[in-house]
Structure formats: structure tokens, C-alpha cells
Backbone as CSV, one residue per row, in Angstrom:
resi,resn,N_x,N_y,N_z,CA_x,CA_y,CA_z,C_x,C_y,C_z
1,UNK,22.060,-5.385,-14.445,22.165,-6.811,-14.586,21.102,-7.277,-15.576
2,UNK,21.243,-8.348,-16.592,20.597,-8.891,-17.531,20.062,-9.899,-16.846
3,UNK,18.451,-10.481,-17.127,17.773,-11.494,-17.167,17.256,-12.010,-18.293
4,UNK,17.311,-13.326,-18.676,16.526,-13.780,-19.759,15.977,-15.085,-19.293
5,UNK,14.608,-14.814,-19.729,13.659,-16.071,-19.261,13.325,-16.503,-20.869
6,UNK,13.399,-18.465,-21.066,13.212,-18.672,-21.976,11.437,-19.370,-21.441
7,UNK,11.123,-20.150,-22.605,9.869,-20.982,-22.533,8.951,-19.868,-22.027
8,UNK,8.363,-19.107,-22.415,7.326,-18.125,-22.133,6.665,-17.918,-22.928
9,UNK,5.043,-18.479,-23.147,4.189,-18.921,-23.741,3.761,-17.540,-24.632
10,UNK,3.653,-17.573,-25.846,3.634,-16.561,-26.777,2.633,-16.021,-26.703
11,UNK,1.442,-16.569,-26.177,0.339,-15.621,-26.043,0.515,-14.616,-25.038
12,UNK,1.140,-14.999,-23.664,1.250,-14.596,-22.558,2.242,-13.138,-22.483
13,UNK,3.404,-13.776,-24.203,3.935,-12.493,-24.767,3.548,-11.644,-25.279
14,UNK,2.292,-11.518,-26.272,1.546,-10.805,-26.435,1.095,-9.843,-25.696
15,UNK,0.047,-10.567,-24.510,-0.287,-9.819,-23.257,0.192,-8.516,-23.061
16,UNK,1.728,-9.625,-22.092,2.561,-8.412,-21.507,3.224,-7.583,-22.616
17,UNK,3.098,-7.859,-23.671,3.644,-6.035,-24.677,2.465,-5.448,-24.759
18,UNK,0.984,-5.773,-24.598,-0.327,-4.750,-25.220,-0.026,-4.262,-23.546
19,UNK,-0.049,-4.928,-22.309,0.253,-3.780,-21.206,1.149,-2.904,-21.455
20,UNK,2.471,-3.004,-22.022,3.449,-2.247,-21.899,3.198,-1.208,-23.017
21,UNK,2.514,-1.575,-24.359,2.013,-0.722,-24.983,0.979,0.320,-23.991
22,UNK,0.079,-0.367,-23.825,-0.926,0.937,-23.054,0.025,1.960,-22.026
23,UNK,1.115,0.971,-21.713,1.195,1.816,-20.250,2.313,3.212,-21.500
24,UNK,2.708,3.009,-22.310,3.555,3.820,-22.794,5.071,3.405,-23.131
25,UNK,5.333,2.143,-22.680,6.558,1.757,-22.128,7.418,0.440,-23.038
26,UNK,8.359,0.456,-22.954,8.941,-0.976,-24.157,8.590,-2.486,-22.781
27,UNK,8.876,-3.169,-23.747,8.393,-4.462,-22.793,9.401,-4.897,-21.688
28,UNK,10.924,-4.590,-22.346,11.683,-4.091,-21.189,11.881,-3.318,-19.592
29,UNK,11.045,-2.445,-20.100,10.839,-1.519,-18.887,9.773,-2.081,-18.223
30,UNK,9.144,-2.590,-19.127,7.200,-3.125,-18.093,8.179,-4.571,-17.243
31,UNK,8.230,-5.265,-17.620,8.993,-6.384,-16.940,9.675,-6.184,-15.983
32,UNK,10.686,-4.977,-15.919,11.480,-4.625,-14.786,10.933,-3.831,-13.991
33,UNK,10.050,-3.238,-14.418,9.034,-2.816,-13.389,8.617,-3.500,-12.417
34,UNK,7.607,-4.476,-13.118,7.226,-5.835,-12.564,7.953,-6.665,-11.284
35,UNK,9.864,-6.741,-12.023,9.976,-7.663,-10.808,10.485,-6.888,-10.195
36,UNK,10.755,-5.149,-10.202,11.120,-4.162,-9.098,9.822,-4.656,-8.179
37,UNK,8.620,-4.171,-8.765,7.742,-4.075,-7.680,7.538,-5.915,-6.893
38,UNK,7.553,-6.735,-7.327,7.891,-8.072,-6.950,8.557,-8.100,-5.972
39,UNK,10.075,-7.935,-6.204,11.083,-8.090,-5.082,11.012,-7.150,-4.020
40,UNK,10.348,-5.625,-4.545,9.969,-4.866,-2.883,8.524,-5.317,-2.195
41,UNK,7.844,-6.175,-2.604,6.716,-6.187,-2.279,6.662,-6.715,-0.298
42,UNK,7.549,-7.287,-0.661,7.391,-7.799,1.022,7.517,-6.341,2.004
43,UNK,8.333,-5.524,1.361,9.028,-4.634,2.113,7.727,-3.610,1.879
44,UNK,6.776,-3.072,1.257,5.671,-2.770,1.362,4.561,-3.407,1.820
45,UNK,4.832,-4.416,1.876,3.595,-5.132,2.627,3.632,-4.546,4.160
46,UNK,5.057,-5.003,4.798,5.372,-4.730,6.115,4.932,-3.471,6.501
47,UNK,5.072,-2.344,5.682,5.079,-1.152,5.773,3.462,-1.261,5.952
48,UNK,2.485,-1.473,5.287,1.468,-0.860,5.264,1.114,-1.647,6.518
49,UNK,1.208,-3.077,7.002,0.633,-3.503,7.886,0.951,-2.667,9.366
50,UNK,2.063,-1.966,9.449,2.886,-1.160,9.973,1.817,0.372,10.684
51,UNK,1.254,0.632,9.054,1.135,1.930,9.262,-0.200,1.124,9.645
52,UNK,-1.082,0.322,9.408,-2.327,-0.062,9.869,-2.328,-0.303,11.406
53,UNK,-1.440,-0.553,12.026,-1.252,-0.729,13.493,-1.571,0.631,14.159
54,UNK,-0.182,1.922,13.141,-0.243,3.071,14.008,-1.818,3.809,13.783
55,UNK,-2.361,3.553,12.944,-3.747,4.384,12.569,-4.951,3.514,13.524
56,UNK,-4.977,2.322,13.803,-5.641,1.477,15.130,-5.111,2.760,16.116
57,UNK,-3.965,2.864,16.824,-3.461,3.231,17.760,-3.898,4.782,18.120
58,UNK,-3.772,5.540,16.754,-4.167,6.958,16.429,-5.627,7.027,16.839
59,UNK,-6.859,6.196,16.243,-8.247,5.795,16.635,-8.436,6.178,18.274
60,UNK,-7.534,4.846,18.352,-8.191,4.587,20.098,-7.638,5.395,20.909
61,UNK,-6.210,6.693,20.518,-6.384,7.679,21.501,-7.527,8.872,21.486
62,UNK,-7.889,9.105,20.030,-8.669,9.711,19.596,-10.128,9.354,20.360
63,UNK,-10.493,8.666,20.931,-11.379,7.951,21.031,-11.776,8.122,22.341
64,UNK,-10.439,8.022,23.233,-10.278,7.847,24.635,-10.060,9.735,25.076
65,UNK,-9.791,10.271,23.972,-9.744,11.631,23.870,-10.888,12.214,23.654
66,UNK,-11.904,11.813,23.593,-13.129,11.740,23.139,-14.136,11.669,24.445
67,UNK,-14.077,10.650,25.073,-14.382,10.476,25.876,-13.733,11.657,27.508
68,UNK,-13.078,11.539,27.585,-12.340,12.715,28.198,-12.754,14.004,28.220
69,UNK,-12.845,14.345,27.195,-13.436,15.734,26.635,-14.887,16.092,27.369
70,UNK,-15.719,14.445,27.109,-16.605,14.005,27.166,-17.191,14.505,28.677
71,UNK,-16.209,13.830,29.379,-16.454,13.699,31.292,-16.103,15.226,31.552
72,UNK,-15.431,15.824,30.992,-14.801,17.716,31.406,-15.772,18.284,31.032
73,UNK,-16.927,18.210,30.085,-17.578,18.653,29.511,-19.170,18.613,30.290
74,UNK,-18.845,17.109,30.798,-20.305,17.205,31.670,-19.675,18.053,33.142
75,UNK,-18.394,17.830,33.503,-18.429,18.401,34.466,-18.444,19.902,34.267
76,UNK,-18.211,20.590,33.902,-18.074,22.183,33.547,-19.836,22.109,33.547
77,UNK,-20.505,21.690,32.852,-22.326,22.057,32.415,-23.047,21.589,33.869
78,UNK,-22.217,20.712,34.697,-22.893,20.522,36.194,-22.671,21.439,36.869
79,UNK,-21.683,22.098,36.852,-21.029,23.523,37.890,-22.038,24.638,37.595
80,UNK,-22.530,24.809,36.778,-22.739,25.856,36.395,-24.376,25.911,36.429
């Protein structure tokens, strides 16, 4: 599918071709890049806030696993 955006301030055109120059790329491709990553962004956002929950979760068994270890550990060194 084609997009064309008019009124886009010529300096701002500049810009975005010296990015698309550095990156290697025609100004075409940098742009659609752009609003690829744009339009998934929500859908990565979710994701990472996602995986930030399960790595909290991963912590505090780790933690509570920790502790555990902890109490078996004094008990075994009291027996003995």
C-alpha cells in the first residue's frame, strides 16, 4: 500500500534522508520502517511490560527459594 504525506518541512526532509543515508537505506525504506515500528509499538510495549511482571515473579520465587534453602540449611548444621 502507498502513502504520501504532503507539507513536510524541508529541513525535516533533509534530516530524515542523512538518517536513512547513515543507516544504509533509501528514504523509502527508513520511513516504512518508522511507521512499521510505530504501528507495532503498542504491541511491544505490552509485551515488555508483560515480560517485566514475569521477571518480578521469577525474583520473588527465587527469593523465597532462597530463603528455604536458607531454614534446611540451618536445620541440617543444628543436627549435626
Amino acid at each position: 500500500m502507498d502513502i504520501k504525506i504532503r507539507g513536510v518541512d524541508p529541513g525535516l526532509m533533509k534530516t530524515i534522508d542523512e538518517m536513512a543515508k547513515a543507516g544504509g537505506i533509501s528514504r523509502n525504506e527508513y520511513l516504512k520502517n518508522r511507521i512499521e515500528e510505530l504501528a507495532l509499538y503498542p504491541k511491544i510495549l505490552e509485551t515488555e511490560n508483560r515480560y517485566a511482571g514475569l521477571v518480578k515473579q521469577a525474583v520473588e520465587v527465587i527469593e523465597r527459594n532462597n530463603e528455604v534453602m536458607e531454614i534446611v540449611l540451618n536445620e541440617i548444621n543444628r543436627k549435626d
